[in-house]
N, C-alpha and C positions, 0 to 999 in steps of 0.2 A: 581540468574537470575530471574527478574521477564519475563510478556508478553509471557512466555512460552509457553500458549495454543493459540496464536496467529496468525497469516500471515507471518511475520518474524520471530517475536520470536521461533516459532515452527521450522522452519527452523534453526537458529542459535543454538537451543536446542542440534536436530539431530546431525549437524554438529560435534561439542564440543565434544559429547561422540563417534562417529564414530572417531576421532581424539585422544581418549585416556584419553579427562578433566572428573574432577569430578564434577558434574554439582549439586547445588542444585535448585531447582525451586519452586521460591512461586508462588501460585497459588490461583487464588480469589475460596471460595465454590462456589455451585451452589446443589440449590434446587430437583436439578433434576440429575444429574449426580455428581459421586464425583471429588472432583481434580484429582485423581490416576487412576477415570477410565476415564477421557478425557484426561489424560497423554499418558496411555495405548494405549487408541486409534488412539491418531497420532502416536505415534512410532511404531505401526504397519502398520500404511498408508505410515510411511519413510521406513520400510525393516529393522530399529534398531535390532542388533542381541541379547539374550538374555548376552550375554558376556557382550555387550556394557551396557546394559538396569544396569547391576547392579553396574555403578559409577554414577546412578542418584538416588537423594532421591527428595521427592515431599513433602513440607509442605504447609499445607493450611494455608493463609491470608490473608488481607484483607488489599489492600495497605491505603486506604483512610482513617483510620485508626489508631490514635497511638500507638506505639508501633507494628504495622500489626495487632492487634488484636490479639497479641498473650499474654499468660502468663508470668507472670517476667521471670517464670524460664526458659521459652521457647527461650523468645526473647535475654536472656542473652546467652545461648547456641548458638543460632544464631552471638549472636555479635563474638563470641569467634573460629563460624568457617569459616568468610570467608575471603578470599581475596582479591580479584575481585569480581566487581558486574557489569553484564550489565543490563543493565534496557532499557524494550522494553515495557513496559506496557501503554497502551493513550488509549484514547478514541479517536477514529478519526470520529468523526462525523462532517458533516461542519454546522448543523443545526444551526440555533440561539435561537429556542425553548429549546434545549438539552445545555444552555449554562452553567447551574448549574454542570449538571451531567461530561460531559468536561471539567472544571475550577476542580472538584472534582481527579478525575483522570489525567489530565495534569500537574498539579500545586501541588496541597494539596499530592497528591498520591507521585510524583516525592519527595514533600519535605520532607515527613515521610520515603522514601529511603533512601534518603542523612542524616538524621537521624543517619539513621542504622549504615550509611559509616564509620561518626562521631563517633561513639561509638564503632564503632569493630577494627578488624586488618584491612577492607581498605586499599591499597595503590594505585587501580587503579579503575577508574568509568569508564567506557561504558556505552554512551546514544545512544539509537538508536532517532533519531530527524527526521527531513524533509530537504529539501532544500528549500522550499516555507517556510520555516519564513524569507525567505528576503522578504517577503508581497508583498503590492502592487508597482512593478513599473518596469520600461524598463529595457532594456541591462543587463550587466555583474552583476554578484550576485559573492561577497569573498567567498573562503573559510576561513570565520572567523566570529566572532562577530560582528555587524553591526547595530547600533543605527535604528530602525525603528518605525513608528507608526499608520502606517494605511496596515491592512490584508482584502483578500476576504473574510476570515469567522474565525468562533471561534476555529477550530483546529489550522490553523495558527497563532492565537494570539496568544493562550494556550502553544504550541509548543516554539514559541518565548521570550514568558513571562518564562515557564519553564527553556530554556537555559541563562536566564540571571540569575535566581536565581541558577544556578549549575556551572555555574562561579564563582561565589563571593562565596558560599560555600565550592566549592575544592579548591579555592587560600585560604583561609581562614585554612583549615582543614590540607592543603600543602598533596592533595591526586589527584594523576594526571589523567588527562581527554582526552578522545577522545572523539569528536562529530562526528555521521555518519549520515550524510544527504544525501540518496537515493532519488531519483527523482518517478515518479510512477511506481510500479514495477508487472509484470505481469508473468503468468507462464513460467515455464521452458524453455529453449531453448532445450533441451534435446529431452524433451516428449510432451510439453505442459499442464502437468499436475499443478493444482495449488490447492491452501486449500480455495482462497479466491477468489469469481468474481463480483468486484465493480471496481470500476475507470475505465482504461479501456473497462472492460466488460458490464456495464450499459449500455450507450450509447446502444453499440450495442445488446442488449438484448433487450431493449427497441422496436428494428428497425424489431426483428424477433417476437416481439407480437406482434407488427404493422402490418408484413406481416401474418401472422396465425389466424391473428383477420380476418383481410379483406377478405383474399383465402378462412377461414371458409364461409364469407357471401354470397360471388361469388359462393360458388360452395352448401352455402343449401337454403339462400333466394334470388336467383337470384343478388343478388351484390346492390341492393336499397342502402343500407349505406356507398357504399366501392365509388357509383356513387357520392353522395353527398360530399364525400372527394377529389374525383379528381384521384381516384385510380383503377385502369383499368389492364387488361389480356393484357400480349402483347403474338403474333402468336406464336412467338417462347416457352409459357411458364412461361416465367418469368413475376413479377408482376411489375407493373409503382405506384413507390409512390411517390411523387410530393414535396419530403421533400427539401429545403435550409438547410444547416446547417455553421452559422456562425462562419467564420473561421479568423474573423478581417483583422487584416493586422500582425499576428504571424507569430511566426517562427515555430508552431506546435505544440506537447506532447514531452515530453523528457518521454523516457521506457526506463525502462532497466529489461528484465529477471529476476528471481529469482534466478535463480544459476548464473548469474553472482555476483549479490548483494551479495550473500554467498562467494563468494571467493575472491569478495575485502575485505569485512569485516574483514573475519580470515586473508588474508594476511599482513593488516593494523593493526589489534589487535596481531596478531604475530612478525610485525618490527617496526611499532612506540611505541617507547616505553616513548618519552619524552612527547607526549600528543599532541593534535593539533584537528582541526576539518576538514572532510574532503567530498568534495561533491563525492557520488558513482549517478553515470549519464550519457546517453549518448551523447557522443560527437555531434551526429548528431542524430537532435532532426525528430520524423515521420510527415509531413506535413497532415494536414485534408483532403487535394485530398488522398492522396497514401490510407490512413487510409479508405475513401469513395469507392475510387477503391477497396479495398478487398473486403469490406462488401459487394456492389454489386457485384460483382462476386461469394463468395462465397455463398451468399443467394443468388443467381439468381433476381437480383433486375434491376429495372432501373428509373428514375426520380430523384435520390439525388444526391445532389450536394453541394460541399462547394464553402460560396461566402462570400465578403465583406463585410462588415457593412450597407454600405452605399446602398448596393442593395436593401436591405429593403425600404428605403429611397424612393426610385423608383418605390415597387413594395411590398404593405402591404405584411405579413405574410397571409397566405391561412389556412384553419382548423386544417389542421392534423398538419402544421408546428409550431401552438398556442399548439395540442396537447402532439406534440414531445419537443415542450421545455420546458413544465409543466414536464412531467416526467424527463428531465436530466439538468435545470435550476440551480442544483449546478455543477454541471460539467463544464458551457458555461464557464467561466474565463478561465479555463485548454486548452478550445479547442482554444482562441484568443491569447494566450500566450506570452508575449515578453521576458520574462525572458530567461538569457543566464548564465547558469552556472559555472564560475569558477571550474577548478578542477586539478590545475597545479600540487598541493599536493598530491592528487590522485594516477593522472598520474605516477609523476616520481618514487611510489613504484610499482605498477601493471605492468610498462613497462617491469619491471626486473624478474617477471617471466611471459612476454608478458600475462599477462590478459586482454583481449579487450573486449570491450562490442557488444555481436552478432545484428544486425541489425534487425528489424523488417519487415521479406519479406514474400510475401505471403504467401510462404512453413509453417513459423513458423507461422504465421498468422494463417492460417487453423490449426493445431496444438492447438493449443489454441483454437477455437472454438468448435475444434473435442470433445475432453477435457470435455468442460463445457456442452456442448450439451449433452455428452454422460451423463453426472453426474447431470443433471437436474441441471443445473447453482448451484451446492453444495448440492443440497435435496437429489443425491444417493451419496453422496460422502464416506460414510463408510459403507454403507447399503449394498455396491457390488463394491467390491476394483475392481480397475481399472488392467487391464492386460497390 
C-alpha cells in the first residue's frame, strides 16, 4: 500500500489491520521524522491495538523513483510478497506553480507502482482517484472511463491522465482494477475528528481569521481598519462582515464523511471482485446557503451571503470580498459546481448492507469545527491527542 501516511491512505491503513490484513506500507523518508515513526504516530491517533500493529511492516521508498529507490535485492523481495496493492499516494495540490512536482507524483509515481504490479504476483490494483477527473463540465459524470480534455487545475489533470495510463496497463498485464472516486471528503460523522483540514475547511478557516483579525482591531485600535472594510459590532455580539460568496448557478459541494468513505471502500474491495470504477459520494450534494448558514451561526457572524454570478455584475466586489477570494480562489469552481455524479454502481453494493451516506447538518457541522478548532486546524493534532 502506498499514500499510507496520508488523509485516506492513513484511514484505509487502520482500517485493513483492524480487519485482520497484512498490510505492507511504503512510505516516502523524510528528513525529519522517519517512516516508522510517522507510521507510529497515526496509529496511535487511530486507537490501533498492539495485536493489530504487528500484521503491518513499513518500508521506506521513494515512489517517484525506479525501482522505489530501492535495492535489487530489496525490490526483488518486494516483487515476490505481494498481492494486492492499493495505491493512495498524489499529490493533491491544485497549483499550477507545483505542476512538475504533481505530474512527478500523479503520473511518474503511479507508473513506477504499476511497475511493481508487473513484476510481482499482483492480481489486483486499487487506485484510490477522484471524481473530478471528469474535468470541466455540467451534469451527470459515469462511473467509468470518459474521454476528456479540459480540467480546473493540475490535480485533476494528473488524476485523469494517471487513470488512463492504469487502464491500458492492467488490461495489458490482465491484473484487475477498481477505481474509487470519493467526492470531497471531510471528517467523521462519528466525532468530527480528522487528520487533514483543506477543502472544505479552508474556506471556512479563512472566514474565522477574518473575524479575529477584525474583533482584534475593534476591540485594541478602536476598529479604524475593520471601518474601512465595511465590518462593524452588531448589539447583539456578533460581528457584520460584508462577504458575497459566489455560488453560480450549482448544485453546491458534494461531502461525504470519512468514515463513510471507509466503509464503502472495504465494502467494495471486499465484493467487487471483477474490477470496475466506482464514484463514493453524496447523493445530495450541501447547497453554499445551508454551508453559509452554519458558518454564520456557528462563528456568530452576520453579513455573508451566497449569490449569483451575475450579482457581481450589478454590484463590483467591495475589499474584503477581493480579500476573501485571494485566500480561497482555488476552491471558487468547487463552490459553483455542476457536476452530478453518477453512482448506480455504488449504490447497488452499499444498499445491501444499507450504507448511506450521513447528511451534512449542523449538529455534524459543528462537530467538525469543534474538532479543528480545538486541534489548531492540525498544529496540536498529535501534540495533545484528542479525548
Amino acid at each position: 500500500m502506498t499514500g499510507g501516511t496520508g488523509f485516506l491512505g492513513s484511514h484505509i491503513a487502520s482500517e485493513l489491520l483492524r480487519q485482520g490484513y497484512r498490510v505492507l506500507l511504503l512510505v516516502r523518508p523524510n528528513s525529519q521524522v522517519s517512516a516508522h515513526a510517522r507510521v507510529e504516530q497515526l496509529l496511535t491517533w487511530f486507537g490501533i491495538s498492539p495485536k493489530d500493529k504487528r500484521r503491518l511492516k513499513v518500508i521506506e521508498a521513494r515512489m517517484d523513483q525506479p525501482d522505489l529507490g530501492l535495492t535489487q535485492e530489496r525490490y526483488a523481495d518486494l516483487t515476490n510478497t505481494i498481492d494486492e496493492i492499493i495505491h493512495c499516494a498524489s499529490n493533491t495540490s491544485f497549483s499550477e506553480r507545483k505542476r512538475t512536482e504533481v505530474e512527478r507524483a500523479n503520473i511518474e509515481g503511479l507508473q513506477h507502482i504499476l511497475d511493481l504490479a508487473a513484476r510481482s504476483k499482483c492480481y489486483f490494483f486499487h487506485h484510490l482517484s477522484t471524481a473530478y477527473v471528469a474535468g470541466k463540465k455540467s451534469g451527470p459524470c459515469r462511473e467509468e472511463f470518459v474521454e476528456t480534455t479540459s480540467f480546473t487545475n493540475v490535480y485533476e489533470e494528473t488524476k485523469y491522465y494517471g487513470e488512463r495510463i492504469l487502464f491500458e496497463k492492467c488490461d495489458d498485464e490482465g491484473i484487475r482494477l477498481n477505481v474509487y472516486r470519493p467526492s470531497i471528503v471531510y471528517g467523521s460523522a462519528e466525532d468530527g475528528r480528522s487528520l487533514r483540514f483543506t477543502a472544505l475547511y479552508y474556506p471556512l478557516r479563512t472566514i474565522l481569521f477574518l473575524k479575529n483579525l477584525f474583533m482584534k482591531d475593534i476591540e485594541e485600535s478602536g476598529g479604524k481598519r475593520a471601518q474601512q472594510m465595511g465590518v462593524k459590532m452588531g448589539t447583539d455580539g456578533s460581528l457584520h462582515l460584508p462577504i458575497r460568496i459566489e455560488a453560480g448557478n450549482g448544485n453546491g459541494i458534494n461531502l461525504v464523511p470519512v468514515d463513510f468513505f471507509i466503509k464503502a471502500f472495504m465494502e467494495i474491495m471486499d465484493t467487487c471482485l471483477e474490477g470496475s470504477v466506482f464514484h463514493i459520494v453524496n447523493e445530495r450534494s450541501k447547497t453554499i446557503d445551508a454551508l453559509v448558514e452554519y458558518t454564520t451561526r456557528y462563528f456568530n457572524l452576520e453579513g455573508i451571503e451566497a449569490v449569483r454570478t451575475e450579482d457581481f455584475d450589478k454590484q463590483s466586489r467591495n475589499g474584503l470580498e477581493i480579500l476573501f477570494d485571494t485566500y480561497v480562489d482555488a476552491y471558487k469552481p468547487y463552490m459553483r459546481d455542476n457536476r452530478i455524479f453518477s453512482n448506480d454502481k455504488t449504490r447497488s453494493i452499499l444498499e445491501k448492507k444499507n450504507i448511506k451516506c450521513p447528511d451534512l447538518d449542523y449538529e455534524l457541522f459543528s462537530k467538525c469545527m469543534q474538532y479543528a478548532i480545538e486541534t489548531g486546524w492540525g498544529a496540536n493534532l498529535f501534540g495533545k491527542q484528542h479525548q
